[in-house]
C-alpha positions as CSV (number, residue, x, y, z in Angstrom):
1,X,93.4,255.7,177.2
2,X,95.7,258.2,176.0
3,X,99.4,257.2,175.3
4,X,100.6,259.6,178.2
5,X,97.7,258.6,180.3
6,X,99.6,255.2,180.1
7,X,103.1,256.6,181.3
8,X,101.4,257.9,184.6
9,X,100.0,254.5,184.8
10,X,103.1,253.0,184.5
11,X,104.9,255.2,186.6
12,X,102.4,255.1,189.4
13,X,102.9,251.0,189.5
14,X,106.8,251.1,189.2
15,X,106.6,253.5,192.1
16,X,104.5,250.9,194.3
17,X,105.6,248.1,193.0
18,X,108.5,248.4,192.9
19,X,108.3,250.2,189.9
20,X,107.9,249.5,186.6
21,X,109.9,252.3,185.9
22,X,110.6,256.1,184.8
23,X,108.7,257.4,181.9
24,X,110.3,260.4,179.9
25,X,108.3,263.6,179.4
26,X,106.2,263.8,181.5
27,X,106.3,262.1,184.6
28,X,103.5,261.9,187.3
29,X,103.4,259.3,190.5
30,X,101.0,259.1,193.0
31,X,100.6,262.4,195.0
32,X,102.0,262.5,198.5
33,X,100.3,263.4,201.4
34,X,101.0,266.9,200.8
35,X,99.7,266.6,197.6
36,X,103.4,267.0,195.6
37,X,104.2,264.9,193.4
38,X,107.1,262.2,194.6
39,X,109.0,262.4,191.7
40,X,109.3,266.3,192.0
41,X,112.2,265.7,195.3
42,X,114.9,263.4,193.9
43,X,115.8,260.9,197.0
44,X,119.8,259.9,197.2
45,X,121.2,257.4,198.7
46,X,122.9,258.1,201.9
47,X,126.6,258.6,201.2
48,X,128.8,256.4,202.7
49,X,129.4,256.6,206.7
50,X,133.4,257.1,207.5
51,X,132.9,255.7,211.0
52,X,130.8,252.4,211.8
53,X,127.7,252.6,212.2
54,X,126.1,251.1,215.7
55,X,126.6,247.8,216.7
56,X,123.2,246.5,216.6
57,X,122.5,242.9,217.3
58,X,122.2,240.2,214.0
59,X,118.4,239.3,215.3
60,X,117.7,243.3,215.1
61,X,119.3,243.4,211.4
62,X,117.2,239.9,210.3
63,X,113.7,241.9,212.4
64,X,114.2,244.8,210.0
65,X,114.6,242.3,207.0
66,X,111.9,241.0,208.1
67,X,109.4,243.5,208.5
68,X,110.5,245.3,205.3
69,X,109.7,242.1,203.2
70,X,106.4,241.9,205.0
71,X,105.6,245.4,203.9
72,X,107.0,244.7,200.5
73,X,104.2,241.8,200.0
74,X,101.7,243.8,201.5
75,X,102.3,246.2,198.8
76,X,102.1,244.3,196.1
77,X,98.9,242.5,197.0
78,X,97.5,246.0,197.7
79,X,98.3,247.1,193.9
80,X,97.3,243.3,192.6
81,X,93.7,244.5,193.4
82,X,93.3,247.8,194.3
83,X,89.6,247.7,194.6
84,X,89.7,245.9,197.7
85,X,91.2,247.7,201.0
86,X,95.2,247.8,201.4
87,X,96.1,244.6,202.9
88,X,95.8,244.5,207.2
89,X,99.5,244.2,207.4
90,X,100.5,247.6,206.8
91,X,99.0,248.7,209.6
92,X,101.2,246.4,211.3
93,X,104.4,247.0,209.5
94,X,104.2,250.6,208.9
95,X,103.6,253.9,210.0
96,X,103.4,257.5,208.0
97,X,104.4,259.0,205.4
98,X,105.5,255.4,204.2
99,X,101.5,253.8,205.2
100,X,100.1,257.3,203.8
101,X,101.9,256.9,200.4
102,X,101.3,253.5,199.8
103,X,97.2,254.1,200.4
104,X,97.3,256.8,197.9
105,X,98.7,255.1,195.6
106,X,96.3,252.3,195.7
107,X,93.7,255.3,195.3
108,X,95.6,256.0,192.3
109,X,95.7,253.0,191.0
110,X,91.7,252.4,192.2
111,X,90.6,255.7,190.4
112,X,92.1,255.2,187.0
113,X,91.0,250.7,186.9
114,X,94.5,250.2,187.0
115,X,96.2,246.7,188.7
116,X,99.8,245.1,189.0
117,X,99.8,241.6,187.6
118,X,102.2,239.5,189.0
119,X,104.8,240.8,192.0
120,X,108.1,242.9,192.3
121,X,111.2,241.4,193.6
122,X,113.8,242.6,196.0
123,X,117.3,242.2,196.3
124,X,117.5,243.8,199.6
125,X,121.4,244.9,201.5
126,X,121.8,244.6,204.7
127,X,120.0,247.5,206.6
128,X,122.6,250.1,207.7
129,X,121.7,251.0,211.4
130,X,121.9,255.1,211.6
131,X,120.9,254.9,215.3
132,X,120.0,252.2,217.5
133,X,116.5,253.5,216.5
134,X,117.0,253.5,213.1
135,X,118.2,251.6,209.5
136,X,118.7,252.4,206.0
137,X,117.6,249.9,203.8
138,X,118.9,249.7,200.3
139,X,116.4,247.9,197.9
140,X,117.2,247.0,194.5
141,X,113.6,246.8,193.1
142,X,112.9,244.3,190.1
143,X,109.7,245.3,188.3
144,X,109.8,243.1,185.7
145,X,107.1,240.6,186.6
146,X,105.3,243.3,187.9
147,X,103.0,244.6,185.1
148,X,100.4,247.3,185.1
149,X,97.6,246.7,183.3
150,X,94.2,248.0,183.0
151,X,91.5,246.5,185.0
152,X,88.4,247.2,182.2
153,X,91.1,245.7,179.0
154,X,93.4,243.4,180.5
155,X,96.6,245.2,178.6
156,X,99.9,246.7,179.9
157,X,100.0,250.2,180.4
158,X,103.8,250.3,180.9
159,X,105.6,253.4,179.2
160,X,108.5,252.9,176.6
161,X,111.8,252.7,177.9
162,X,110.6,251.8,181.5
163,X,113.8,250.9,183.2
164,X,112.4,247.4,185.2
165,X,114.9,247.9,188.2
166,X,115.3,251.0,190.3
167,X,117.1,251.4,193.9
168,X,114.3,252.4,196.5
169,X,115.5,253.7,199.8
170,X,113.5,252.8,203.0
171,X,114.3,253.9,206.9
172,X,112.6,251.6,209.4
173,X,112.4,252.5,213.0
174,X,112.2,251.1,216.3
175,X,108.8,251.7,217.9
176,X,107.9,251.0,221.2
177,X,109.7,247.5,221.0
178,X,109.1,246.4,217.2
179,X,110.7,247.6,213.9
180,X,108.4,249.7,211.4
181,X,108.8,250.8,207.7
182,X,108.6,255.1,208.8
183,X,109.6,255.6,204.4
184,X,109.8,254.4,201.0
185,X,110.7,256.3,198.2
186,X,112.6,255.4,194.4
187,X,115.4,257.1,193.6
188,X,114.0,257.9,190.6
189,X,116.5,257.9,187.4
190,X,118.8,255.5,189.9
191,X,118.9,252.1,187.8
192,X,120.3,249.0,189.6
Protein backbone atom coordinates (compact mmCIF):
# COMPACT_ATOMS: atom_id res chain seq x y z
CA UNK A 1 0.00 0.00 0.00
CA UNK A 2 1.20 3.29 -1.03
CA UNK A 3 2.39 5.82 1.71
CA UNK A 4 -0.57 8.22 0.90
CA UNK A 5 -2.90 5.29 0.44
CA UNK A 6 -2.12 4.96 4.25
CA UNK A 7 -3.07 8.68 5.14
CA UNK A 8 -6.62 8.08 3.64
CA UNK A 9 -6.70 5.06 5.72
CA UNK A 10 -5.85 6.83 8.58
CA UNK A 11 -7.98 9.59 8.06
CA UNK A 12 -10.97 7.51 7.18
CA UNK A 13 -10.64 5.68 10.91
CA UNK A 14 -9.94 8.98 12.87
CA UNK A 15 -13.10 10.27 11.20
CA UNK A 16 -15.15 7.10 12.53
CA UNK A 17 -13.51 6.51 15.27
CA UNK A 18 -13.14 9.08 16.58
CA UNK A 19 -10.32 9.73 14.53
CA UNK A 20 -7.03 8.92 14.40
CA UNK A 21 -6.44 12.14 13.08
CA UNK A 22 -5.74 14.80 10.20
CA UNK A 23 -3.14 13.85 7.64
CA UNK A 24 -1.36 16.77 5.69
CA UNK A 25 -1.46 16.86 1.92
CA UNK A 26 -3.70 15.33 0.89
CA UNK A 27 -6.59 14.56 2.80
CA UNK A 28 -9.56 12.18 1.91
CA UNK A 29 -12.46 10.72 4.47
CA UNK A 30 -15.09 8.74 3.66
CA UNK A 31 -17.49 10.22 0.96
CA UNK A 32 -20.85 11.59 2.25
CA UNK A 33 -23.98 10.74 0.92
CA UNK A 34 -23.68 13.22 -1.64
CA UNK A 35 -20.64 11.86 -2.60
CA UNK A 36 -18.31 15.07 -1.18
CA UNK A 37 -15.79 14.59 0.72
CA UNK A 38 -16.40 15.48 4.63
CA UNK A 39 -13.41 17.15 5.06
CA UNK A 40 -14.03 19.57 2.10
CA UNK A 41 -16.96 21.72 4.63
CA UNK A 42 -15.05 22.64 7.80
CA UNK A 43 -17.74 22.14 10.77
CA UNK A 44 -17.43 24.99 13.81
CA UNK A 45 -18.50 24.75 16.89
CA UNK A 46 -21.52 26.71 17.68
CA UNK A 47 -20.54 30.03 19.19
CA UNK A 48 -21.53 30.63 22.39
CA UNK A 49 -25.47 31.39 23.15
CA UNK A 50 -25.85 35.00 25.00
CA UNK A 51 -29.21 33.92 26.43
CA UNK A 52 -29.89 30.43 28.13
CA UNK A 53 -30.65 27.90 26.38
CA UNK A 54 -34.05 25.90 27.22
CA UNK A 55 -34.69 24.53 30.36
CA UNK A 56 -34.79 20.91 29.61
CA UNK A 57 -35.18 18.44 32.30
CA UNK A 58 -31.68 16.50 33.91
CA UNK A 59 -33.19 12.94 32.74
CA UNK A 60 -33.54 14.48 29.05
CA UNK A 61 -29.73 15.79 29.28
CA UNK A 62 -28.49 12.07 30.92
CA UNK A 63 -31.09 10.35 27.66
CA UNK A 64 -29.01 12.26 25.18
CA UNK A 65 -25.71 11.18 27.00
CA UNK A 66 -26.92 8.24 26.82
CA UNK A 67 -27.94 7.57 23.41
CA UNK A 68 -24.84 9.32 22.05
CA UNK A 69 -22.45 6.80 23.95
CA UNK A 70 -24.61 4.05 22.57
CA UNK A 71 -24.00 5.34 19.09
CA UNK A 72 -20.40 5.97 19.94
CA UNK A 73 -19.88 2.08 20.74
CA UNK A 74 -21.87 1.05 17.96
CA UNK A 75 -19.40 2.85 15.91
CA UNK A 76 -16.51 1.56 17.00
CA UNK A 77 -17.51 -2.06 16.84
CA UNK A 78 -18.79 -1.32 13.35
CA UNK A 79 -15.01 -0.12 12.29
CA UNK A 80 -13.48 -3.09 14.68
CA UNK A 81 -14.71 -5.46 11.85
CA UNK A 82 -16.04 -3.91 9.03
CA UNK A 83 -16.75 -7.05 7.12
CA UNK A 84 -19.56 -7.85 9.10
CA UNK A 85 -22.89 -5.56 8.99
CA UNK A 86 -22.83 -2.16 11.13
CA UNK A 87 -23.86 -3.10 14.42
CA UNK A 88 -28.16 -3.24 15.03
CA UNK A 89 -27.96 -0.34 17.33
CA UNK A 90 -27.57 2.35 14.89
CA UNK A 91 -30.64 1.77 13.61
CA UNK A 92 -31.88 2.34 16.96
CA UNK A 93 -29.79 5.29 17.93
CA UNK A 94 -29.60 7.17 14.79
CA UNK A 95 -31.12 8.48 11.93
CA UNK A 96 -29.54 10.29 8.50
CA UNK A 97 -27.05 11.79 7.41
CA UNK A 98 -25.30 10.71 10.84
CA UNK A 99 -26.54 6.51 10.09
CA UNK A 100 -25.71 7.22 6.28
CA UNK A 101 -22.16 8.42 7.06
CA UNK A 102 -21.28 6.03 9.43
CA UNK A 103 -22.28 2.97 6.82
CA UNK A 104 -20.14 4.52 4.29
CA UNK A 105 -17.52 4.67 6.07
CA UNK A 106 -17.54 1.14 7.16
CA UNK A 107 -17.78 0.58 3.24
CA UNK A 108 -14.72 2.51 3.19
CA UNK A 109 -13.10 0.83 5.54
CA UNK A 110 -14.58 -2.82 4.05
CA UNK A 111 -13.32 -1.91 0.41
CA UNK A 112 -9.70 -1.02 1.13
CA UNK A 113 -9.21 -4.40 4.29
CA UNK A 114 -8.94 -1.82 6.65
CA UNK A 115 -10.05 -2.23 10.65
CA UNK A 116 -9.78 -0.21 14.00
CA UNK A 117 -8.01 -2.09 16.73
CA UNK A 118 -8.99 -1.20 19.96
CA UNK A 119 -11.74 1.74 20.75
CA UNK A 120 -11.92 5.70 20.81
CA UNK A 121 -12.76 7.42 23.91
CA UNK A 122 -15.02 10.40 24.67
CA UNK A 123 -14.83 13.08 26.94
CA UNK A 124 -18.27 14.20 26.18
CA UNK A 125 -19.92 18.09 27.71
CA UNK A 126 -22.95 18.34 28.62
CA UNK A 127 -25.32 18.53 25.61
CA UNK A 128 -26.49 22.19 24.96
CA UNK A 129 -30.31 22.03 24.31
CA UNK A 130 -30.91 24.43 21.05
CA UNK A 131 -34.70 23.60 21.20
CA UNK A 132 -36.65 21.45 23.33
CA UNK A 133 -36.13 19.19 20.13
CA UNK A 134 -32.73 19.51 19.88
CA UNK A 135 -28.86 19.34 21.65
CA UNK A 136 -25.39 20.13 20.71
CA UNK A 137 -23.10 17.78 21.88
CA UNK A 138 -19.44 18.62 22.22
CA UNK A 139 -17.14 15.51 21.97
CA UNK A 140 -13.67 15.55 22.68
CA UNK A 141 -12.62 12.41 20.69
CA UNK A 142 -9.47 10.37 21.98
CA UNK A 143 -8.14 8.21 19.16
CA UNK A 144 -5.25 7.02 20.56
CA UNK A 145 -6.24 3.38 21.31
CA UNK A 146 -7.96 3.42 18.27
CA UNK A 147 -5.52 2.19 15.55
CA UNK A 148 -6.13 1.46 11.96
CA UNK A 149 -4.60 -1.20 10.64
CA UNK A 150 -4.78 -3.42 7.69
CA UNK A 151 -6.83 -6.41 7.74
CA UNK A 152 -4.56 -8.65 5.12
CA UNK A 153 -0.93 -7.32 7.33
CA UNK A 154 -1.92 -6.66 10.66
CA UNK A 155 0.12 -3.09 10.64
CA UNK A 156 -1.01 0.56 11.36
CA UNK A 157 -1.79 2.58 8.61
CA UNK A 158 -1.91 5.81 10.68
CA UNK A 159 -0.38 9.01 8.86
CA UNK A 160 2.50 11.01 10.45
CA UNK A 161 1.65 13.69 12.57
CA UNK A 162 -1.95 12.30 13.21
CA UNK A 163 -3.23 14.55 15.93
CA UNK A 164 -5.02 11.51 18.31
CA UNK A 165 -7.75 13.98 19.75
CA UNK A 166 -10.09 16.05 17.73
CA UNK A 167 -13.49 17.93 18.90
CA UNK A 168 -16.52 16.20 16.94
CA UNK A 169 -19.75 18.01 16.97
CA UNK A 170 -23.04 15.97 17.13
CA UNK A 171 -26.96 17.30 17.17
CA UNK A 172 -29.32 14.71 18.62
CA UNK A 173 -33.00 15.07 18.26
CA UNK A 174 -36.12 14.27 19.80
CA UNK A 175 -38.20 11.80 17.67
CA UNK A 176 -41.41 10.76 18.28
CA UNK A 177 -40.70 10.36 22.17
CA UNK A 178 -36.86 9.16 22.13
CA UNK A 179 -33.58 11.10 21.52
CA UNK A 180 -31.57 10.16 18.19
CA UNK A 181 -27.94 11.07 16.96
CA UNK A 182 -29.52 13.25 13.41
CA UNK A 183 -25.15 14.28 12.93
CA UNK A 184 -21.66 13.62 13.53
CA UNK A 185 -18.95 15.33 12.02
CA UNK A 186 -14.92 16.36 13.18
CA UNK A 187 -13.98 19.58 13.22
CA UNK A 188 -11.28 18.82 11.34
CA UNK A 189 -7.87 20.79 12.27
CA UNK A 190 -9.83 21.45 15.79
CA UNK A 191 -7.38 19.65 18.40
CA UNK A 192 -8.67 19.13 21.95
Amino acid sequence: MQVRGASVLAVAVLSVVPLAGCSSGAVAESPSPAGRSRSAVPVESPPPSQSPSPDPSAAAAAEVLRVYAIFMDARNKSLNDPRKPPDRRLFEVSIPPARNDLYNLVLYYRARHMRIRGATASHVEPPRFETQKTASIRDCVDGSDAVPVSTESGKSLIAPNQPPRLWVHSIAQLQRGRWVIQDWQVQRGHEC
